[in-house]
N, C-alpha and C positions, 0 to 999 in steps of 0.2 A: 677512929678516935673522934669522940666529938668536944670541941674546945669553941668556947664562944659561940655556939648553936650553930660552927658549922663545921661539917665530917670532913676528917680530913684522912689522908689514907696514900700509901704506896700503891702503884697498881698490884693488881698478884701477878707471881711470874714463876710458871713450875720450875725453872730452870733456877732460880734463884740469885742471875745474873746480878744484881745491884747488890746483896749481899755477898757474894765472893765477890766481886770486885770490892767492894769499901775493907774487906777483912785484906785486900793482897793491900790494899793501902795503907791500913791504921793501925799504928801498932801497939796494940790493943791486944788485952786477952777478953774484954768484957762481951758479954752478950749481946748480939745486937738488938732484941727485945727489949732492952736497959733501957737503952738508949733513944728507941725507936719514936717514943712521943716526944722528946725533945726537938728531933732532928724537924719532923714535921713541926709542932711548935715556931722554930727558928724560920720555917721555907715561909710557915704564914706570915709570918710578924715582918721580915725582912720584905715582904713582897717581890722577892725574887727568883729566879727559877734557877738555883746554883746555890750547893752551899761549901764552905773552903775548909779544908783542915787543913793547918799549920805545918813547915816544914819540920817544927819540933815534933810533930805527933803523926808521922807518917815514916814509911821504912825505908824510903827510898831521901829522905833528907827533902824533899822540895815539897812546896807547896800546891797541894790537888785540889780542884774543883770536880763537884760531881754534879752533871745538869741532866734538868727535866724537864718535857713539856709538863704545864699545869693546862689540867681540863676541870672544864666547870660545867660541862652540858653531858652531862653522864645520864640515860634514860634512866627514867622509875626513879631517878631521885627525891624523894620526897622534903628536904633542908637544902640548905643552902650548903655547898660542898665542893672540894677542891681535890680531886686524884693527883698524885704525882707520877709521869711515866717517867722513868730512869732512860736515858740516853748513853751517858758514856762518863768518863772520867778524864 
């Protein structure tokens, strides 16, 4: 996604760890594609490497954090740009 000329992006992960884990936390039926530009959106703007959902909006009643390293030396990048690797929850 490019937002204010610079790319912003989830790593890829064939296992698709960070989306089964946010679906076992959110209790949500929405797509995670919905949603997807927001969440980056919110990592840039926040300047943070963590973002929280609510204990109202998760399944478990408590409040989740889900962090990521932010890389900005990605080869071949040609913009200014920010991958997010998914760590844990």
């Amino acid at each position: 996604m490019l937002f204010n000329e610079t790319q912003l992006w989830f790593k890829f992960d064939p296992s698709n760890r960070f989306v089964k884990d946010f679906y076992k936390v959110w209790d949500s039926e929405v797509f995670f594609l919905a949603i997807e530009d927001s969440l980056l959106i919110n990592l840039y703007y926040s300047n943070k490497n963590y973002f929280k959902i609510p204990a109202a909006k998760t399944r478990m009643k408590k409040d989740v954090y889900f962090l990521f390293d932010i890389v900005t030396d990605v080869l071949d990048a040609r913009s200014d740009h920010r991958r997010y690797d998914y760590i844990k929850y």
